[in-house]
C-alpha positions in Angstrom: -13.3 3.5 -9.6 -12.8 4.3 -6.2 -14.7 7.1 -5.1 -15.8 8.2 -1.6 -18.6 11.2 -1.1 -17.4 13.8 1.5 -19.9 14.6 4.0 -19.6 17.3 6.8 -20.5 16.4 10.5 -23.5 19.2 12.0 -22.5 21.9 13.8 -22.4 21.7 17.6 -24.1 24.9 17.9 -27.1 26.3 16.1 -28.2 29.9 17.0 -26.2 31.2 19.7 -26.5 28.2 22.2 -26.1 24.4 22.2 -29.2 22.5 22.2 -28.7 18.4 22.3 -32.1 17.7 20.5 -30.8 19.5 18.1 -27.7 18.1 17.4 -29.6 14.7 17.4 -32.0 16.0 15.0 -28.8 16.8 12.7 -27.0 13.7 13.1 -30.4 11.5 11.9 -29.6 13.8 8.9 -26.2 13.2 8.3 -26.9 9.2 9.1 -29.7 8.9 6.6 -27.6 10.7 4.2 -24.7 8.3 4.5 -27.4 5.6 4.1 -28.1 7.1 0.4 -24.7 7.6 -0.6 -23.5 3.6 0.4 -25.2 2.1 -2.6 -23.2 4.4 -4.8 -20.1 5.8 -3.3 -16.9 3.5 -2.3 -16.3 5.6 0.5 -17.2 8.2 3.1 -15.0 11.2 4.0 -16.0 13.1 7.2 -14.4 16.6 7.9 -13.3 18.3 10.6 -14.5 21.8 11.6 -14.3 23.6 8.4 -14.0 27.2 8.3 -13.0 26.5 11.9 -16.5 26.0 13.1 -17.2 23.5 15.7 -18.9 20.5 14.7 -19.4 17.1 15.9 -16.1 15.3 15.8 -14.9 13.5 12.6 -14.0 10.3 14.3 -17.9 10.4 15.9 -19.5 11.2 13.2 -17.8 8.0 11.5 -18.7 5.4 14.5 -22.6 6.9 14.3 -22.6 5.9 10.3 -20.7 2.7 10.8 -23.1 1.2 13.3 -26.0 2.8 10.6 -24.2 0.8 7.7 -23.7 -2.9 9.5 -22.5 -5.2 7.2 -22.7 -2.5 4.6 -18.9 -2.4 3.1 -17.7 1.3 2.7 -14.3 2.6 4.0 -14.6 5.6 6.1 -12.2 8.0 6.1 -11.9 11.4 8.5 -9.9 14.8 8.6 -7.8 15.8 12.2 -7.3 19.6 12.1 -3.5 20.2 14.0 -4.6 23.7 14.6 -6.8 22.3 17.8 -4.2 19.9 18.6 -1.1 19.5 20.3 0.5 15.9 19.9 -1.1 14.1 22.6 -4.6 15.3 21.7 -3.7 14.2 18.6 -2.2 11.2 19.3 -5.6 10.3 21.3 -7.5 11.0 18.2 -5.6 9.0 16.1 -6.2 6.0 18.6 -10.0 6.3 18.9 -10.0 6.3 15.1 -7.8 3.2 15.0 -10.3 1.5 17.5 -13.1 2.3 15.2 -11.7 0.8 12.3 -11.3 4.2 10.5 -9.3 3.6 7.4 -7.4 6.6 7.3 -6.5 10.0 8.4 -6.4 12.7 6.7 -4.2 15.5 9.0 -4.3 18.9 8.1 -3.9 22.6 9.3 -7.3 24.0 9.4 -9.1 27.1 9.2 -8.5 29.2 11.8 -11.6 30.2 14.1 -13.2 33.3 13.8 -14.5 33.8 17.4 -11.0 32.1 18.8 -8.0 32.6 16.5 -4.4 30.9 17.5 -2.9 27.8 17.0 -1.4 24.9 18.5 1.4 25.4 16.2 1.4 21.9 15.2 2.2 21.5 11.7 0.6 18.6 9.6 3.7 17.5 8.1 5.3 17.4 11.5 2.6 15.7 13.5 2.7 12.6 10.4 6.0 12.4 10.7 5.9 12.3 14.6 2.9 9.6 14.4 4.8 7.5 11.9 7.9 8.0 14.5 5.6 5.8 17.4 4.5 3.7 14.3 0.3 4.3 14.3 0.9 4.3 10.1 1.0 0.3 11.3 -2.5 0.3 12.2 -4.1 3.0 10.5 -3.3 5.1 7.0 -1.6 8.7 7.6 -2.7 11.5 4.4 -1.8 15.1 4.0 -3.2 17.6 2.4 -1.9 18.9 -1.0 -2.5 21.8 -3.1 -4.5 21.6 -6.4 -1.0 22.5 -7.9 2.3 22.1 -7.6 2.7 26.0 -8.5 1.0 26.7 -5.6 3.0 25.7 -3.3 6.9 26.5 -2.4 9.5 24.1 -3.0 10.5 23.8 0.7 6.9 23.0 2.1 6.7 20.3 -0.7 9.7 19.0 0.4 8.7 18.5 3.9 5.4 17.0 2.9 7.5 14.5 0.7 9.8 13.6 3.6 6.9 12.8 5.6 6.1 10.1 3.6 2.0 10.1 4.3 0.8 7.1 2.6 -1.4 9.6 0.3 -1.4 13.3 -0.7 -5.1 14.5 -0.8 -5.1 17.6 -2.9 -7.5 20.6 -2.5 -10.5 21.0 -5.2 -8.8 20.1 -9.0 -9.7 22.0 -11.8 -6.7 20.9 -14.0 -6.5 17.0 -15.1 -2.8 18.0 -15.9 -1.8 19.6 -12.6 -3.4 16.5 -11.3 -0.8 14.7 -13.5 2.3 16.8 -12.3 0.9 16.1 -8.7 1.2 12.3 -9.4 4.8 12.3 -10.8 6.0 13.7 -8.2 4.9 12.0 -5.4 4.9 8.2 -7.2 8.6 7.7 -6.9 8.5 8.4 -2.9 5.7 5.9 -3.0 3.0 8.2 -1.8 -0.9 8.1 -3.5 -2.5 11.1 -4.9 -6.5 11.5 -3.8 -7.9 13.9 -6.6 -10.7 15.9 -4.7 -13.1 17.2 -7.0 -15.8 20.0 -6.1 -19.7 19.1 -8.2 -20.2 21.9 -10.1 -24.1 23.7 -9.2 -25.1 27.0 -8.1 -25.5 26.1 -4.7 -21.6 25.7 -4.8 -20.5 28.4 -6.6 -19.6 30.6 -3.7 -17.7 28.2 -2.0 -15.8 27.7 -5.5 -15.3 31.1 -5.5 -13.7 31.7 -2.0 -11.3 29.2 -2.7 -10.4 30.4 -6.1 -12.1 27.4 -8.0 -12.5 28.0 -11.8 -14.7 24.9 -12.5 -15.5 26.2 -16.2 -13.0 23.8 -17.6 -15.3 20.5 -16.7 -18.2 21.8 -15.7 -20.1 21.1 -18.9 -19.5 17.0 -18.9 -18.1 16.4 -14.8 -18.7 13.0 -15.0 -16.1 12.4 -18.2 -13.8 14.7 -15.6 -14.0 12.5 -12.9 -13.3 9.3 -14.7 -10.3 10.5 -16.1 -9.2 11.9 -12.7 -9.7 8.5 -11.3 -7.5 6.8 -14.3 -4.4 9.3 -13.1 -4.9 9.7 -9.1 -5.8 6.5 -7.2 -9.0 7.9 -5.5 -11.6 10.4 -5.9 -13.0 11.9 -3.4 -16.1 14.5 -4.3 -17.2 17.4 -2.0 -20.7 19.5 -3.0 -20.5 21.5 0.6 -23.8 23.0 0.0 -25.8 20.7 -2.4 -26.2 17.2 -1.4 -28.5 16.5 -4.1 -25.8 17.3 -7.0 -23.2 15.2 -5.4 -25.9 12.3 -5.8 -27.0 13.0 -9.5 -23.2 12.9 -9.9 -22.7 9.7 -8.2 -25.8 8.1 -10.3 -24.1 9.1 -13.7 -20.7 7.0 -12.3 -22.7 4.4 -11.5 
């Protein structure tokens, strides 16, 4: 199975004022934590700013645990907010991650901040097709986000998301193994891969199920039978426990 672990760069700011030895303190974290999960994950996923806070950047975070790892063979994967971004911003991040060997971007709208709202106005769907216009999908692979279902999402935004031809949809949390399935039809014949993202079920998580609308009752009881069969319909997993490192673990352990 091909699973990668999600893991969430530190914030940049702790309290109300940046401290450096802070932020080093965090990144030892986030490093050591990378070290655990590369004798049982497939791959890394680091995010971008969620919730719109600022955190160290996806494509840094990546270079600190691939120097960690060495030799250690894990694809590393990272999410691009376009809400921060206009397209040469972008198109700079996109070339530091290709420079680092970063698999694969994941480019997606964002939250928006709470202390700063606005927007570039770049759409994710535009900026992959743009990038795949000065051909970067030849060095590096392009993903876009994808709802957990095809219900919840209109017709004409799955369109454009269909003509720009990412190399893989990477759908929001799954609760549904058959929405997962509709997901997967559709996007086979236009040659695009489905990454099922899958939220571990613990207390510590529950709140972040719930502000998403996550309904996790259906697998909760027997996750790791959930996941397999995820993995035999999508082509990747990729698991997210924002708030409990050490369930995403005991998960990981039971796939092993």
């Amino acid at each position: 199975m091909k699973i990668s672990y999600e893991l969430n760069p530190p914030k940049i700011v702790r309290g109300k004022q940046f401290d450096a030895d802070h932020l080093r303190a965090d990144i030892q974290v986030m490093v050591e934590r990378a070290l655990q999960l590369s004798d049982l994950a497939w791959g890394l996923h680091l995010t971008d700013s969620v919730l719109g806070v600022p955190r160290l950047s996806s494509i840094t975070a990546a270079e600190l645990i691939q120097k960690a790892l060495g030799s250690k063979p894990m694809i590393l994967s990272c999410s691009l907010r376009s809400r921060d971004r206009n397209f040469t911003s972008l198109c700079q991040a996109v070339s530091d991650a290709i420079l680092a060997d970063i698999d694969s971007i994941l480019i997606l709208l964002g939250d928006e901040p709470a202390n700063m709202p606005g927007s570039s106005g770049l759409r994710p769907s535009e900026a992959v097709a743009m990038l795949k216009k000065e051909r970067y999908d030849n060095k590096i692979k392009l993903d876009l986000s994808f709802p957990a279902s095809t219900r919840d999402c209109s017709p004409k935004v799955i369109q454009k998301k269909l003509d720009a031809r990412p190399y893989s949809f990477v759908t929001q949390s799954i609760s549904s193994l058959s929405d997962l399935g509709q997901i997967v039809d559709m996007a086979k014949p236009h040659g695009i891969k489905v990454t099922a993202v899958i939220m571990v079920p613990s207390e510590k998580n529950r709140q972040s199920a719930s502000i998403i609308g996550l309904d996790w009752s259906d697998y909760e009881k027997n996750v790791a039978d959930f996941v397999r069969q995820a993995a035999l319909i999508a082509d990747r997993v990729l698991l997210t426990s924002p708030n409990s490192f050490k369930s995403g673990l005991d998960l990981l352990r039971q796939l092993k």
